[in-house]
N, CA and C of each residue as an Amber inpcrd file, in Angstrom:
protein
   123
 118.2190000  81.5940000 123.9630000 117.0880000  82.3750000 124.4710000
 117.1120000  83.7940000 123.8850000 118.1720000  84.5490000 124.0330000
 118.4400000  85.6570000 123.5250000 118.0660000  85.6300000 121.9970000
 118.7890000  84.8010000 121.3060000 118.4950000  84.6070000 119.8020000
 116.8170000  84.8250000 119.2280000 116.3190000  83.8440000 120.4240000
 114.5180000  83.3730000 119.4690000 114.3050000  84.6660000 119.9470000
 114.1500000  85.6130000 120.9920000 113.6630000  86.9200000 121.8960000
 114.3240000  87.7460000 120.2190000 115.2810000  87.9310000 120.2040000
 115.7990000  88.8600000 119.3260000 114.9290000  88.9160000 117.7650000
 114.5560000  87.2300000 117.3810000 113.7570000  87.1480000 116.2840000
 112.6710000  87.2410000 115.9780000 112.0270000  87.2210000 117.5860000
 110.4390000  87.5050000 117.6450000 110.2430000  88.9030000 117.7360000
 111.0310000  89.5380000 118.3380000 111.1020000  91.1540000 118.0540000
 110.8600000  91.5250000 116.8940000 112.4020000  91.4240000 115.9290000
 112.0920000  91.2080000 114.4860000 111.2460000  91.4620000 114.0750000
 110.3680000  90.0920000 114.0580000 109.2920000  89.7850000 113.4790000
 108.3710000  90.8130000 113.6610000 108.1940000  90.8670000 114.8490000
 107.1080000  91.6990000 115.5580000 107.1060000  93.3680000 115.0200000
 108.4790000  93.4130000 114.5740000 108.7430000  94.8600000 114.1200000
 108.2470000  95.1340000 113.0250000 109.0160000  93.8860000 112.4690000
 108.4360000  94.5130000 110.8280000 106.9380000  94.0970000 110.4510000
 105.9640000  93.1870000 111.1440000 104.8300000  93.4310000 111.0280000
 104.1550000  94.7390000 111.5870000 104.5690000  95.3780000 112.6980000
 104.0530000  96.5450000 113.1490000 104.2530000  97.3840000 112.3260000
 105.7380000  97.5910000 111.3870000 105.8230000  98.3040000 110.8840000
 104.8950000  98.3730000 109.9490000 104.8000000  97.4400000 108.9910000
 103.5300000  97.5780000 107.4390000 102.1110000  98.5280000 108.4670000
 102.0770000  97.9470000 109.6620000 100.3830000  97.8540000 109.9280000
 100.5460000  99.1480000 110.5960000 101.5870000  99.8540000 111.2430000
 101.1610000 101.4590000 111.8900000 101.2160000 102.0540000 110.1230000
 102.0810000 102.1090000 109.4280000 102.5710000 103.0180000 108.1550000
 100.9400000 102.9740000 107.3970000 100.6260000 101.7510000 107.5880000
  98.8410000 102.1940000 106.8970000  98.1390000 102.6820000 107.8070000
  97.9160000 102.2180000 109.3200000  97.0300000 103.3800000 109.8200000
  97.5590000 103.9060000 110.7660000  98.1700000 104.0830000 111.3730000
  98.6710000 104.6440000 112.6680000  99.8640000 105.9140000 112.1800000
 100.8100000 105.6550000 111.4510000 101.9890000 106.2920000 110.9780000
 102.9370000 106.4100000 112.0660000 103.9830000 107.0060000 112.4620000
 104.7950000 107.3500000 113.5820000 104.0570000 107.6450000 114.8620000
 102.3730000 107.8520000 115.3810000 102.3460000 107.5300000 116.4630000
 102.2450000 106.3470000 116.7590000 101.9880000 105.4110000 115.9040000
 101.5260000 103.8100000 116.3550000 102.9650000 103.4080000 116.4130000
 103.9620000 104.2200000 115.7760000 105.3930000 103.2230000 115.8150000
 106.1160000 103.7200000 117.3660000 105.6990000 104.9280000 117.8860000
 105.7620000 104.9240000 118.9920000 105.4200000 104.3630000 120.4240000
 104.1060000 104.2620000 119.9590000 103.0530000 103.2350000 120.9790000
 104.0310000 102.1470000 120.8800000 104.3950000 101.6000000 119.6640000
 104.9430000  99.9030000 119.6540000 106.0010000  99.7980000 119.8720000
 106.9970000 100.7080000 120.0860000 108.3160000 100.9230000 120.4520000
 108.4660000 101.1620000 121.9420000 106.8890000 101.8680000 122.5060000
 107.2220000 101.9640000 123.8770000 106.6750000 100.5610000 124.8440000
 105.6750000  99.6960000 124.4120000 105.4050000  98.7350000 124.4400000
 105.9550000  97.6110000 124.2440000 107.1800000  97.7460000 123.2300000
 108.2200000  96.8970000 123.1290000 109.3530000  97.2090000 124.6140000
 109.6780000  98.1480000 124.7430000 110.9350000  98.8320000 125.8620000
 110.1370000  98.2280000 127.2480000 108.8730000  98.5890000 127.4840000
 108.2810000  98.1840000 128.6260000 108.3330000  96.7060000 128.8410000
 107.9880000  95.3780000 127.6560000 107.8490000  94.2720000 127.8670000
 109.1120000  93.5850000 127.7030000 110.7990000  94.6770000 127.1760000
 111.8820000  93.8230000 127.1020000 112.3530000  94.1250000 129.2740000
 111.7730000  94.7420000 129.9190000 112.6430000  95.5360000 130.7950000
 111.7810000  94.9270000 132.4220000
């Protein structure tokens, strides 16, 4: 369980990442970092 959770993160990261760095930049990686913390907790 931990494993697939850990890889869908991953995933989830490094697509957020390409897609804030073109439009969002470091506030969208914030939004998605705090949105990530809220939905692991």
């Amino acid at each position: 369980m931990a494993r697939s959770v850990t890889s869908l993160v991953h995933d989830m990261l490094f697509r957020f990442h390409h897609l804030e760095v073109a439009s969002f930049g470091w506030s969208g990686k914030a939004i998605a970092l705090r949105a990530f913390v809220n939905a692991m907790t």
